[in-house]
VOTI-379306 format. One record per residue: residue number from 1; residue in three letters; x, y, z of N, C-alpha, C in turn. Coordinates in nm, 4 decimals. Example, Ala and Ser with C-alpha at 12.3 -4.5 7.8 and 13.67 -1.06 7.14 Angstrom:
BEGIN
[1,"ALA",[1.3190,-0.5690,0.7800],[1.2300,-0.4500,0.7800],[1.3200,-0.3300,0.7800]],
[2,"SER",[1.2850,-0.2250,0.7080],[1.3670,-0.1060,0.7140],[1.2900,0.0030,0.7870]],
This chain:
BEGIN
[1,"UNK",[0.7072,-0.4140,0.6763],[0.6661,-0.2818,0.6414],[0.6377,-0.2064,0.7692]],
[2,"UNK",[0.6882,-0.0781,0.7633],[0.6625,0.0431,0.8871],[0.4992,0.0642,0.8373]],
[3,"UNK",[0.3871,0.1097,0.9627],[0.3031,0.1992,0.9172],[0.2672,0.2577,1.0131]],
[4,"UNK",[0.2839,0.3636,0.9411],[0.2656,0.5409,0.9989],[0.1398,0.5165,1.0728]],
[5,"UNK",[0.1413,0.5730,1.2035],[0.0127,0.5734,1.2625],[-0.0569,0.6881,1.2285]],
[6,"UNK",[-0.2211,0.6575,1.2600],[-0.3222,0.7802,1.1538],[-0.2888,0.7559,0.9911]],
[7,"UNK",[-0.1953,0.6626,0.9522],[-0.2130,0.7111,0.7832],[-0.3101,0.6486,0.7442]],
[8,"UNK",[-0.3400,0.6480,0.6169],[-0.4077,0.5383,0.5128],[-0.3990,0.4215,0.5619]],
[9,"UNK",[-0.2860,0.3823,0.5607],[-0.2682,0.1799,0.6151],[-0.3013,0.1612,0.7372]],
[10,"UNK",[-0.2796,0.2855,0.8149],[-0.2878,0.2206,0.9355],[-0.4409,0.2310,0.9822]],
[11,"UNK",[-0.5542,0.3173,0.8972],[-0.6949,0.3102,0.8987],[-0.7091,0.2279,0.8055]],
[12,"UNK",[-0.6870,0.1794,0.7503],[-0.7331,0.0368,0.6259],[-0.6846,-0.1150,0.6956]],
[13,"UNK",[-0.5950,-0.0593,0.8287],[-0.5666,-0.1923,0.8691],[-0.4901,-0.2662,0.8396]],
[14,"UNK",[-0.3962,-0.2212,0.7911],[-0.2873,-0.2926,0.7487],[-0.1493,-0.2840,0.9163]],
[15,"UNK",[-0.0628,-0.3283,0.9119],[-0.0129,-0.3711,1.0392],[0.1168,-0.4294,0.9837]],
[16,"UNK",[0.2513,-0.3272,1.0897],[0.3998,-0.4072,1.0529],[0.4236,-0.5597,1.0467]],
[17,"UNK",[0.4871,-0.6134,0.9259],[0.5009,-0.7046,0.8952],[0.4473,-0.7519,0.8562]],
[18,"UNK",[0.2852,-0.6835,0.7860],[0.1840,-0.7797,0.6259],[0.2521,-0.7261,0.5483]],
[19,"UNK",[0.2537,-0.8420,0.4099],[0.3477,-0.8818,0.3351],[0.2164,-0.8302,0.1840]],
[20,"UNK",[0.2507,-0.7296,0.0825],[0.1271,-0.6520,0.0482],[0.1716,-0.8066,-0.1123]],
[21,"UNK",[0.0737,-0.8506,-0.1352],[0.0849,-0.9314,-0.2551],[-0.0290,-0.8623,-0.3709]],
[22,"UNK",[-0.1202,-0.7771,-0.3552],[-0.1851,-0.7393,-0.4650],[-0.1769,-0.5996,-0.4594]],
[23,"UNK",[-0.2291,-0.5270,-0.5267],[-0.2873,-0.3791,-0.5463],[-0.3813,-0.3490,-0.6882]],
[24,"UNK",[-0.5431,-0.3274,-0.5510],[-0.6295,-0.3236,-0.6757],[-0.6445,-0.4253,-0.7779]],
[25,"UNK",[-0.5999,-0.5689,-0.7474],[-0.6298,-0.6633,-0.8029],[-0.4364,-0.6739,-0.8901]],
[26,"UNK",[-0.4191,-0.6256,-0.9075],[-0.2764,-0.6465,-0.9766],[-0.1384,-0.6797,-0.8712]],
[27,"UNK",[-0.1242,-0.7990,-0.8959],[-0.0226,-0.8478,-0.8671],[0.1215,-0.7493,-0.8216]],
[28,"UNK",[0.1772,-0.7341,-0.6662],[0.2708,-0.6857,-0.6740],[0.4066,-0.7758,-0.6280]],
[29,"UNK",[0.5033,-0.8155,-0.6809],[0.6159,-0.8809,-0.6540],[0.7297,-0.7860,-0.5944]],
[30,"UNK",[0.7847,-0.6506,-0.6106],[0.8364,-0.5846,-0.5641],[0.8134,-0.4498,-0.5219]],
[31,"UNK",[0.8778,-0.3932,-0.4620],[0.7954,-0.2747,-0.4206],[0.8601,-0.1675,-0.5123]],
[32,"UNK",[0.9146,-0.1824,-0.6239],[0.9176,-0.1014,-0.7544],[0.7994,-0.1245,-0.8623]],
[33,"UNK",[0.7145,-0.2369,-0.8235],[0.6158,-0.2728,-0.8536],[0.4898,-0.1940,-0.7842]],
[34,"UNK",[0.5260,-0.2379,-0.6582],[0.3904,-0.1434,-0.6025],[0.4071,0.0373,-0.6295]],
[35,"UNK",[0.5354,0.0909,-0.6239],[0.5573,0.2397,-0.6950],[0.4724,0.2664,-0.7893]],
[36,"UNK",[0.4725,0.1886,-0.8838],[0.4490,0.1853,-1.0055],[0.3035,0.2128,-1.0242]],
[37,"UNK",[0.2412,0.1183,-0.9069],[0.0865,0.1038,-0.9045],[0.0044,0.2263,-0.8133]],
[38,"UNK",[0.1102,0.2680,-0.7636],[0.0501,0.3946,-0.6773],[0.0709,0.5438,-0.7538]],
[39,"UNK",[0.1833,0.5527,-0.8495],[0.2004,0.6466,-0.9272],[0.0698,0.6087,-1.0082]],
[40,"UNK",[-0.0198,0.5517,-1.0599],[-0.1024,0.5653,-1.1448],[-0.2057,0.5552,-1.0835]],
[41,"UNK",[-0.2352,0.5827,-0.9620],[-0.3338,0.6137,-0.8632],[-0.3459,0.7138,-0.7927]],
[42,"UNK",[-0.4533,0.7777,-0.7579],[-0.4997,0.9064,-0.7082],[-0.5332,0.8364,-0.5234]],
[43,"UNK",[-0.4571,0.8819,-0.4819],[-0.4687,0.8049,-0.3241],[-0.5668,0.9503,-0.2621]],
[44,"UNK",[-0.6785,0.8692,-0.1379],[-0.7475,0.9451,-0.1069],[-0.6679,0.9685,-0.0087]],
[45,"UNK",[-0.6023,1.1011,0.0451],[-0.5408,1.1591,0.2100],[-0.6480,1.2468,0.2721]],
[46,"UNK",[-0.6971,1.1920,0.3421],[-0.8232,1.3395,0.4122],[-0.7726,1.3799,0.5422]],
C-alpha cells in the first residue's frame, strides 16, 4: 500500500507495505472489501 504523506494513514501510522487485515473490527480480505467498509463510514479529514 502507497501512503499519502500528512493523510489519515500516514498520522495513524500506518506505513508502505502493512498489509490492512481488519477495519473497525471487521474482517477485510480484499480491498473491495475494505471499499465497502469505508463507504459506510464517515472518515474524519481535518
Amino acid at each position: 500500500m502507497f501512503v499519502q504523506p500528512n493523510s489519515p494513514a500516514d498520522r495513524a501510522g500506518l506505513q508502505q507495505g502493512d498489509v490492512l487485515v481488519d477495519f473497525n473490527g471487521q474482517p477485510v480480505g480484499t480491498i473491495d472489501e475494505l471499499h465497502k467498509h469505508l463507504a459506510c463510514q464517515e472518515i474524519d479529514v481535518q
